[in-house]
C-alpha positions as CSV (number, residue, x, y, z in Angstrom):
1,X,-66.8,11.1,-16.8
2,X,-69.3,12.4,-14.2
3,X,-67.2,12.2,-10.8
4,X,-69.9,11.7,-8.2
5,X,-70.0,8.1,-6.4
6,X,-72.3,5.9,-6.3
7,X,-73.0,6.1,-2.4
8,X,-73.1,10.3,-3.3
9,X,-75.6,10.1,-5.8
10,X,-77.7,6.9,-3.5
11,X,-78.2,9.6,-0.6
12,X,-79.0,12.9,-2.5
13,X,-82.0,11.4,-4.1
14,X,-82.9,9.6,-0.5
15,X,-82.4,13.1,0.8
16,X,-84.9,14.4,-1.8
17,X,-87.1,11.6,-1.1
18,X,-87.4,12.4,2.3
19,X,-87.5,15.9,1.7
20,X,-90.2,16.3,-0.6
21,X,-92.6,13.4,1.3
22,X,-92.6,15.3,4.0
23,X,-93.4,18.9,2.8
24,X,-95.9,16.8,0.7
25,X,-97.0,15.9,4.9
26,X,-97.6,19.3,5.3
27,X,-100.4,19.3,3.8
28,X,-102.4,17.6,5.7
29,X,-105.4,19.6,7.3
30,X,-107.4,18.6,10.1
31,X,-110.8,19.8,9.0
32,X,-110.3,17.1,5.8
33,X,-114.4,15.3,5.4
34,X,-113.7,11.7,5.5
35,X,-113.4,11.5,1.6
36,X,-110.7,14.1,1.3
37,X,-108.7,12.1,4.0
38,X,-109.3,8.8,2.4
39,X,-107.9,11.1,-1.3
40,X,-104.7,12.4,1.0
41,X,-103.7,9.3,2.3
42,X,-103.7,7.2,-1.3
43,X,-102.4,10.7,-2.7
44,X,-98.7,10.1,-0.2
45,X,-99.4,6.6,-0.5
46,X,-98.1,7.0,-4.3
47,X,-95.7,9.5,-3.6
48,X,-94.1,7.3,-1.4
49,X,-94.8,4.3,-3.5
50,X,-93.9,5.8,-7.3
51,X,-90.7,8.4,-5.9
52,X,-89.6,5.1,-4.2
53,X,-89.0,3.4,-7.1
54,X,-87.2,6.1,-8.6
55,X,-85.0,6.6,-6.0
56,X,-84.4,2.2,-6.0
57,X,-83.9,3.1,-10.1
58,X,-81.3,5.7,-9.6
59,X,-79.3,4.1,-6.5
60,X,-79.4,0.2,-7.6
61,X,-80.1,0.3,-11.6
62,X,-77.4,3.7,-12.3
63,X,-80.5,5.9,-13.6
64,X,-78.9,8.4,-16.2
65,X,-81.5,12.2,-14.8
66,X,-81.8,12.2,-19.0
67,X,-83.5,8.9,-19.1
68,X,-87.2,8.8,-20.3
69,X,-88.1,7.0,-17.2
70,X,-87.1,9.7,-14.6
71,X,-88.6,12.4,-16.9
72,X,-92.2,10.2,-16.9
73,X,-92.3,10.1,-13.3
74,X,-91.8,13.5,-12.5
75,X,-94.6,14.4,-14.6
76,X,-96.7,11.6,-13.1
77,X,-95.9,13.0,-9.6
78,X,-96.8,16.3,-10.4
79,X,-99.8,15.4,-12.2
80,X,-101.2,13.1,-9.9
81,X,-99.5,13.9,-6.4
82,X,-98.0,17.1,-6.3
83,X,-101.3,18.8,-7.6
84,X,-103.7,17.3,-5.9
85,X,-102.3,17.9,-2.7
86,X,-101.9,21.7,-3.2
87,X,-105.0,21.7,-4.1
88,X,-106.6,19.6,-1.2
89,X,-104.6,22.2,1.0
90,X,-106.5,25.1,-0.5
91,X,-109.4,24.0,-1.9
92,X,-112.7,22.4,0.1
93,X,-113.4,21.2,-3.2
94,X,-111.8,19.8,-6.2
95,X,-113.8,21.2,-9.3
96,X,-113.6,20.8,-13.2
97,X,-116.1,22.3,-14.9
98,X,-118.9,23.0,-12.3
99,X,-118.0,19.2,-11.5
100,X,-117.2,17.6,-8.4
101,X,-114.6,15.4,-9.0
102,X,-113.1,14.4,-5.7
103,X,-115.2,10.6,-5.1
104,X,-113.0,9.8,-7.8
105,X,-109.8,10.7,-6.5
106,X,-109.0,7.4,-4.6
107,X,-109.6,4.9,-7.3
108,X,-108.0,6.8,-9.9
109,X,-104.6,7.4,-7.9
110,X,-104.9,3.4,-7.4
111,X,-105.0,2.6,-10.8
112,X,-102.0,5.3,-11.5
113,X,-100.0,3.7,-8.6
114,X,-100.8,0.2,-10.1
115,X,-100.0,1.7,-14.0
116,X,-97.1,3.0,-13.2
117,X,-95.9,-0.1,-11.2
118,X,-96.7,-1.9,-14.2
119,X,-94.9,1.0,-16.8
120,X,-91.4,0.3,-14.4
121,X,-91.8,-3.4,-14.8
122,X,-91.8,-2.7,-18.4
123,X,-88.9,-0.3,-18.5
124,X,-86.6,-2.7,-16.4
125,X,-87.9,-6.1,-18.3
126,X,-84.9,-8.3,-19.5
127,X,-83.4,-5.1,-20.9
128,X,-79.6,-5.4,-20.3
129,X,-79.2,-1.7,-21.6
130,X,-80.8,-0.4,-18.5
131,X,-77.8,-1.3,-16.5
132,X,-75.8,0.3,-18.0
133,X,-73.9,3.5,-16.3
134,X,-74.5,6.3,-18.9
135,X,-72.0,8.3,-17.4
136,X,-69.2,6.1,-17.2
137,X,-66.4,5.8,-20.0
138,X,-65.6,2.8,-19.5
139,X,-68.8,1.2,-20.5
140,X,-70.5,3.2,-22.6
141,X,-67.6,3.4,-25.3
142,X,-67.8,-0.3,-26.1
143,X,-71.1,0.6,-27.5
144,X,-70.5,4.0,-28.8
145,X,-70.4,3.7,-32.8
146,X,-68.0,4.9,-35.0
147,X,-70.5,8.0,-35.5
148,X,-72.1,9.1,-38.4
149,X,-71.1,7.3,-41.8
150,X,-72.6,10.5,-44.0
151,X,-73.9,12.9,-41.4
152,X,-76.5,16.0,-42.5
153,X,-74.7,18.5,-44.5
154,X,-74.9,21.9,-43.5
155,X,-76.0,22.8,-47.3
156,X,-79.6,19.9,-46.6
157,X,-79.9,21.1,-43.0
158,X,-80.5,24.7,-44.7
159,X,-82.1,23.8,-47.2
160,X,-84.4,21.5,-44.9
161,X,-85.1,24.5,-42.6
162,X,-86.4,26.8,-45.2
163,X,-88.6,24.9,-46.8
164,X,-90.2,23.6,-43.3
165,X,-90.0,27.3,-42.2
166,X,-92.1,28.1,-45.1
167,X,-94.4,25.5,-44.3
168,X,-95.2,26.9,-41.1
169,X,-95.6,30.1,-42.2
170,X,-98.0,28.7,-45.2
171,X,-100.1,27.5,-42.1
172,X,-100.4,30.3,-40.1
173,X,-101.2,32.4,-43.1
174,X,-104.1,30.2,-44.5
175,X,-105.9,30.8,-40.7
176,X,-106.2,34.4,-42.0
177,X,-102.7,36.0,-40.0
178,X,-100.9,38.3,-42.0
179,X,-97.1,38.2,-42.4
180,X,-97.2,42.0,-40.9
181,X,-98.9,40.6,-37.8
182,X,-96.6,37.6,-37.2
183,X,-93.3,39.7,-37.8
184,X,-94.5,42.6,-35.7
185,X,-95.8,40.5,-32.9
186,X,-99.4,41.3,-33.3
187,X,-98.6,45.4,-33.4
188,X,-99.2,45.5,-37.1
189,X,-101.1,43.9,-40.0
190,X,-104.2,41.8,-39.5
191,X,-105.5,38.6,-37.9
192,X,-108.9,37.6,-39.7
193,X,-111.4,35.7,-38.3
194,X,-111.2,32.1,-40.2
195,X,-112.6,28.7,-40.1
196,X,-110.3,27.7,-42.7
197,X,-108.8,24.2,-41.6
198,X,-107.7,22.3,-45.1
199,X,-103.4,23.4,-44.5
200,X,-104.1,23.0,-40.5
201,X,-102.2,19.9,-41.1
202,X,-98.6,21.7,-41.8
203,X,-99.3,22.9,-38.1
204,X,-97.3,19.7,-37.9
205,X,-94.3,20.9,-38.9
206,X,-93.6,22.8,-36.1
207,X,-91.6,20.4,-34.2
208,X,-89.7,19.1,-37.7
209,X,-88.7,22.9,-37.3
210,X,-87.6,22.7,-33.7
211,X,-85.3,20.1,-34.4
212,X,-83.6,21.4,-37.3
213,X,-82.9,24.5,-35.5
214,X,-81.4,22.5,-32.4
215,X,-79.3,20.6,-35.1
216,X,-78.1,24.2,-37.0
217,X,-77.2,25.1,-33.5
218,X,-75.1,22.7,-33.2
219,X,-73.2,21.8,-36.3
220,X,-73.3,25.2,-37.7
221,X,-70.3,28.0,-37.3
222,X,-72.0,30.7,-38.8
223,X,-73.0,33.1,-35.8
224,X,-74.9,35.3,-38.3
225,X,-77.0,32.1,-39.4
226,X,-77.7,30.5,-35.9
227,X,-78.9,33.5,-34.5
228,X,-81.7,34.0,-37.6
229,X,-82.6,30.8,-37.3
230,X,-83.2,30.7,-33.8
231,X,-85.0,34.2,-34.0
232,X,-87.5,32.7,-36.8
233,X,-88.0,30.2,-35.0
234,X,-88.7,31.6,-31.8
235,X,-91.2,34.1,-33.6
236,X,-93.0,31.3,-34.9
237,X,-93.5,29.5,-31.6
238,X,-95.0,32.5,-30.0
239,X,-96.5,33.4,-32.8
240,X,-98.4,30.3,-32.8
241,X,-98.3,30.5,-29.0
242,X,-97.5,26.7,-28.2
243,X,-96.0,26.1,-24.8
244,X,-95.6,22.5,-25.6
245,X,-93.3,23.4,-28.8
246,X,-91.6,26.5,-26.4
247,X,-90.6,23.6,-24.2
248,X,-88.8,21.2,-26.8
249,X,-87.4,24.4,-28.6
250,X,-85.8,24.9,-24.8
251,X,-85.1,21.7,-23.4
252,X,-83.9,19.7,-26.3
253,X,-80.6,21.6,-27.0
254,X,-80.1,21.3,-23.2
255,X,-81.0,17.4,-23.8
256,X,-78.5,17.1,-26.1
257,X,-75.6,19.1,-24.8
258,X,-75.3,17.2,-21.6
259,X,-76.0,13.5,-22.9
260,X,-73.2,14.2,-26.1
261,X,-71.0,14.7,-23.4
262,X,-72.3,12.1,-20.7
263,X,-72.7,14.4,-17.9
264,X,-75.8,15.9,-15.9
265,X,-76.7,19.3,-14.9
266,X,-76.2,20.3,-11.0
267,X,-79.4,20.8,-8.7
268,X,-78.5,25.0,-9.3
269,X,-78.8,25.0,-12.5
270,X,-81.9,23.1,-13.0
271,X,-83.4,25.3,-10.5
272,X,-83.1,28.6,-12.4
273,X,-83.6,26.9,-15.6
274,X,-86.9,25.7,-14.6
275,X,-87.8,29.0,-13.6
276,X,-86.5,30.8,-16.9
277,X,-88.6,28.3,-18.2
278,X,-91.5,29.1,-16.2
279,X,-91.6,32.5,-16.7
280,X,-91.4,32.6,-20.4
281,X,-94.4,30.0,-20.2
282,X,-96.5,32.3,-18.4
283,X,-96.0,35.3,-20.6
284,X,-97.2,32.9,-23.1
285,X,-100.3,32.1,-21.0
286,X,-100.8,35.9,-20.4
287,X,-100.7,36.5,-24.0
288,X,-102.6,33.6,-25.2
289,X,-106.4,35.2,-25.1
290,X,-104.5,38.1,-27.4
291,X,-102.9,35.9,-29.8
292,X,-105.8,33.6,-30.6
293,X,-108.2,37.1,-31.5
294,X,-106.0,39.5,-32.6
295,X,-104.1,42.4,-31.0
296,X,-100.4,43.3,-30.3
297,X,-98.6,41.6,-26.8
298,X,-99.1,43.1,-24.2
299,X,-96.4,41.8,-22.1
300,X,-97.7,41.0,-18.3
301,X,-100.7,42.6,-18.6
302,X,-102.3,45.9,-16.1
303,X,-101.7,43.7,-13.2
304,X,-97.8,43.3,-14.2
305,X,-95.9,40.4,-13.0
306,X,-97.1,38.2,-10.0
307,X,-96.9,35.2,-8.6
308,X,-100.2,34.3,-9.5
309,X,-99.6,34.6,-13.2
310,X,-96.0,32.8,-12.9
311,X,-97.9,29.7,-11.7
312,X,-100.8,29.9,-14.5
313,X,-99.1,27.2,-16.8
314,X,-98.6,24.9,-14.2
315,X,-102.5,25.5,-12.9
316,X,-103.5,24.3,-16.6
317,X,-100.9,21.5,-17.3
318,X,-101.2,19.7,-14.3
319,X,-105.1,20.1,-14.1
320,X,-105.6,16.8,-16.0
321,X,-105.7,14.6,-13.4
322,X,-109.2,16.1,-12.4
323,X,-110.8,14.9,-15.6
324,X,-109.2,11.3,-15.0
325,X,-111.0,11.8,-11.5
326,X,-114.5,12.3,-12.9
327,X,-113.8,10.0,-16.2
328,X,-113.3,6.5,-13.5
329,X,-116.7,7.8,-12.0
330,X,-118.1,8.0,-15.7
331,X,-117.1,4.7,-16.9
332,X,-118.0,2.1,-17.4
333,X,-121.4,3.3,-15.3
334,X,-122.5,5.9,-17.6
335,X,-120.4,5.4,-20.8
336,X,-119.4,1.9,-22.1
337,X,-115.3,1.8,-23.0
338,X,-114.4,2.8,-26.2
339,X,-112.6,0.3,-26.8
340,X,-109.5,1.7,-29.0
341,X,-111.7,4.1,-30.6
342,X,-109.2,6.8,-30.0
343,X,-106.3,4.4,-30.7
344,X,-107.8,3.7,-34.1
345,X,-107.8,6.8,-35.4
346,X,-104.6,7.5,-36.1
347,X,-105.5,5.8,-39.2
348,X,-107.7,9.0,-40.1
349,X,-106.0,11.6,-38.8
350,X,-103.0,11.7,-40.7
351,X,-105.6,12.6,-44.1
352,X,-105.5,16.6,-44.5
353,X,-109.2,18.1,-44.8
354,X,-108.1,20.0,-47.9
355,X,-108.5,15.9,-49.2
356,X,-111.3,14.8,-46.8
357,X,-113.5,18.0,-45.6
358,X,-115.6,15.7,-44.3
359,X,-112.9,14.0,-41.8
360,X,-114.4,12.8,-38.7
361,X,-113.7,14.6,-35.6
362,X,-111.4,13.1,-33.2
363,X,-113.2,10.6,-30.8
364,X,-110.9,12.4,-27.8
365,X,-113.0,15.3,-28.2
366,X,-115.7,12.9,-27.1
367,X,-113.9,11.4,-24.4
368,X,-113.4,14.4,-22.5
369,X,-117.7,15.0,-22.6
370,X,-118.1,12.2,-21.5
371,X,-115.6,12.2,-18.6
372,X,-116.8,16.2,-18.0
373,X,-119.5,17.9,-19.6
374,X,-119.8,19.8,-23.3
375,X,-118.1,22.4,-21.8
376,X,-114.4,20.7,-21.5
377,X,-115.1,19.2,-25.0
378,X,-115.1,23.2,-26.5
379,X,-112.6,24.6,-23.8
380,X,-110.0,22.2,-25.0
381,X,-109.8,20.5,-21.6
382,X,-107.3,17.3,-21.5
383,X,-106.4,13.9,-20.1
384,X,-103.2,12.2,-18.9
385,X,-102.7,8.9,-21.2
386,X,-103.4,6.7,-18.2
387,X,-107.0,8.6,-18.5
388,X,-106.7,7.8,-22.6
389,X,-106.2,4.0,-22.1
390,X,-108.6,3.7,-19.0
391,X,-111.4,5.5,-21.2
392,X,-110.7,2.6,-23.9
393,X,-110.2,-0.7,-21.9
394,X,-110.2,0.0,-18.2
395,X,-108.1,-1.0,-15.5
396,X,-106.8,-3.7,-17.9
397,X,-105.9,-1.7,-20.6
398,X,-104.1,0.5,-18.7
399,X,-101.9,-2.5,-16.8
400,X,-101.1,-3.9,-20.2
401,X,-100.5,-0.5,-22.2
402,X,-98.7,1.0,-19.5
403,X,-96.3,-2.0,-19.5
404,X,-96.0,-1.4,-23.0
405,X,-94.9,1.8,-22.4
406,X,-92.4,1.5,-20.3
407,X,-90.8,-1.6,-22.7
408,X,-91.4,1.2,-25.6
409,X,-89.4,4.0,-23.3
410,X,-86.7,1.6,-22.2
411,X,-85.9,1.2,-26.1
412,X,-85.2,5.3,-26.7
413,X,-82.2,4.2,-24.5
414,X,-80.7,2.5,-27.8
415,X,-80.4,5.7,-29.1
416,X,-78.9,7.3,-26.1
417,X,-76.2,4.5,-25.9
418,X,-75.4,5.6,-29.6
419,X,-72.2,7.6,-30.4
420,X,-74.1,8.9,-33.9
421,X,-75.0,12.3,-34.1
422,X,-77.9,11.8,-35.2
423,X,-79.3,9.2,-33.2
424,X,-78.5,11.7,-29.5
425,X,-80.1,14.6,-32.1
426,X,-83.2,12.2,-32.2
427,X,-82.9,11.1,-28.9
428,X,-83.2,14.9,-28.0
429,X,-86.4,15.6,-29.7
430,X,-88.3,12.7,-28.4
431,X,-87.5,13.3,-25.0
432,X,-88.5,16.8,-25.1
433,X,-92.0,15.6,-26.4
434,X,-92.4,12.7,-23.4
435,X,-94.3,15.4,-21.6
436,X,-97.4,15.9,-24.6
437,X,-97.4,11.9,-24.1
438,X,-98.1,11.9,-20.6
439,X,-100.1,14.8,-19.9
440,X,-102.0,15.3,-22.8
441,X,-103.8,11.8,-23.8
442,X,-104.4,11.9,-27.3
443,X,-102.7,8.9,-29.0
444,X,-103.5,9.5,-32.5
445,X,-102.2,13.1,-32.2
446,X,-99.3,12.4,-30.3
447,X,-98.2,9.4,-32.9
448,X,-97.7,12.1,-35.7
449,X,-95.9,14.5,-33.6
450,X,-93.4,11.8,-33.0
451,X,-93.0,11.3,-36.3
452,X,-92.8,15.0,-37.2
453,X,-90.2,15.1,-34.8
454,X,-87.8,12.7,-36.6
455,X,-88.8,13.6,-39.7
456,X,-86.0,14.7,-41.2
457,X,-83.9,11.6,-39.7
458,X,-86.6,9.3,-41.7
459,X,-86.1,11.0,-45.1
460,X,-82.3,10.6,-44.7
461,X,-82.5,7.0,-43.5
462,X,-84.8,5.8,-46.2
463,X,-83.2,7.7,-48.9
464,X,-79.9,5.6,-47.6
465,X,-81.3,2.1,-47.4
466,X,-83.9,2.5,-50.0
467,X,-83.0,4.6,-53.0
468,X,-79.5,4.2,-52.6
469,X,-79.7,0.6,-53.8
470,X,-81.7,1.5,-56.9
């Protein structure tokens, strides 16, 4: 049981409160125009606003830190507060694209102060589970189950991981990469040029292979095993240089260490895992441009390591909230709502293009031109989710779907209660992929990685309340 009080743990997040508004004061300059002032003050407006409820959630409603909610709105603070007001600091402009973006910046840091108002409402609505103290024996084991009636073998969890391995490497290798290339890190075979897209859908299958690689971790006690697994797995990842995958191959273990045994990390540790973290994100960045042509790593580059380069990921993650700036300028004055457009095709997407060649692109490619220009559409420029349901209904939609949200997070929390192995494996997963939902809006795509995710809990739970009873 996690010894802190309550009164201990009620006046460490007021202390961070208070400490992060006010560096967050610091950056205030006098020479602001009059529309970069008006931006500032609705910018620590919702700091103080959106940090205050999470500091009411973790002092009055016993927030568990590995609760989705806390999660979500630390990546909406960064997004939306933290970012903006560095770059205020050090920018005279804010730019996307050759656009000037900042007359939006007021009305769209409203409508995420009022969205994620609504998202809390949501989490905390008539949900008796979110009272619950997570870290407390007491409680929790009235609800913990009796664990796993038939839990994965190690024999299927295996036999699951090959075959998804081999999937992924199926992909890479109909995009014209050789195995010599992938095994050697780009120092040996060849990377052809290819416009091949029909297997692009077993891309998919990446995060099916994160998971099972957490879960061989885990269960298994073969040292020989665990670390080829891990080792494949890693090269795959860079390989296929995908941060977002890096970060759930990293975080979800940690996820589930701490939550199977009810406790939380110290400030210490989080600190030098996020910059671990950080850095092995950047040396992705660095290496991207190399991995998408062709070529062998080259490590940190002629420049070598700076400080510059350690912050690239976060300069290109948290840079989304400059297309919702220009996208509530955009519509509904020059674009009409899309009105679930991109919602909808999640019906389409799921069909591989070695079926349908002819597969309609997907409408958030559109989204982004309209919000920017042609050139965000190519560069693969992104949106928050607030951005994907404001683009669809407006200030509506995104009071209604972020309240659905929120009810939709507060549910994961069933399967944090649980004592089943699986369930805190699943658990794990999902919550490492909470950051694609929020800072990349792309419903459709983001459905299927969710599903992908759990994938292998799916096949076993159907196969036990389906075929069983044949």
């Amino acid at each position: 049981m996690y010894p802190r009080t309550k009164f201990s743990e009620s006046a460490g997040a007021v202390f961070l409160y208070i400490l992060v508004g006010g560096i967050l004061l610091l950056g205030y300059r006098g020479s602001f125009s009059t529309e970069q002032l008006q931006l500032y003050l609705m910018l620590m407006l919702a700091y103080f606003w959106i940090a205050g409820l999470l500091v009411v959630a973790r002092s009055h409603y016993k927030m568990y830190v590995f609760e989705p909610l806390l999660f979500v709105g630390i990546l909406y603070l960064a997004i939306f507060v933290i970012k903006p007001v560095v770059d205020l600091k050090y920018n005279d402009q804010l730019t996307a694209h050759g656009i000037n973006v900042l007359g939006g910046g007021a009305k769209a840091t409203a409508i995420v102060i009022l969205s994620f108002t609504c998202m809390f409402i949501g989490y905390y609505w008539g949900n008796e589970s979110n009272f619950i103290d997570f870290r407390s024996s007491s409680q929790i084991d009235r609800m913990v189950e009796a664990g796993d009636k038939e839990p994965f073998s190690l024999a299927k969890l295996y036999l699951a991981w090959t075959i998804v391995f081999a999937l992924c490497l199926i992909c890479m290798l109909s995009e014209g990469i050789s195995l010599s290339y992938i095994f050697s890190f780009g120092s040996g075979g060849e990377r052809e040029s290819s416009s091949n897209t029909a297997l692009l859908f077993l891309s998919n299958f990446g995060i099916t292979l994160v998971l099972l690689t957490e879960m061989i971790l885990f269960n298994s006690k073969n040292i020989p095993v665990k670390v080829i697994t891990i080792l494949l797995t890693l090269v795959y990842i860079l390989m296929r240089n995908s941060r977002w995958l890096m970060l759930a191959f990293i975080l979800a273990p940690i996820t589930y260490y701490f939550i199977r045994r009810r406790r939380e990390p110290n400030g210490f540790i989080v600190l030098i895992g996020g910059l671990l973290a950080l850095t092995v994100f950047a040396w992705m960045q660095e290496n991207r441009y190399v991995l998408a042509t062709g070529g062998a790593l080259h490590g940190w580059g002629s420049g070598g390591f700076t400080f510059e380069k350690l912050l690239a990921p976060l300069e290109s993650d948290l840079n989304t909230y400059k297309t919702f700036y220009s996208m509530v300028q955009r519509f509904p004055g020059e674009h009409a709502y899309m009105l679930g457009e991109t919602f909808l095709y999640v019906f389409l997407l799921f069909i591989p293009r070695a079926i349908w060649p002819g597969k309609p692109t997907n409408p958030v490619q559109d989204m982004i031109e309209y919000s920017l220009n042609k050139s965000a559409r190519t560069s693969g420029t992104a949106v928050c989710n607030i951005g994907e349901m404001y683009a669809n209904f407006g200030i509506l939609g995104c009071i209604l779907l972020m309240f659905l949200f929120g009810v939709l997070l507060s549910k994961l929390k069933v399967l944090l209660q649980s004592g089943s192995t699986d369930r805190l494996f699943a658990y794990s997963i999902i919550y490492s992929v909470l950051f694609q939902w929020v800072a990349r809006g792309n419903f459709s795509g983001n459905f299927y990685m969710t599903i992908f995710a759990v994938l292998p809990f799916i096949v076993k739970w159907t196969w036990d309340k389906v075929f069983r009873k044949m």
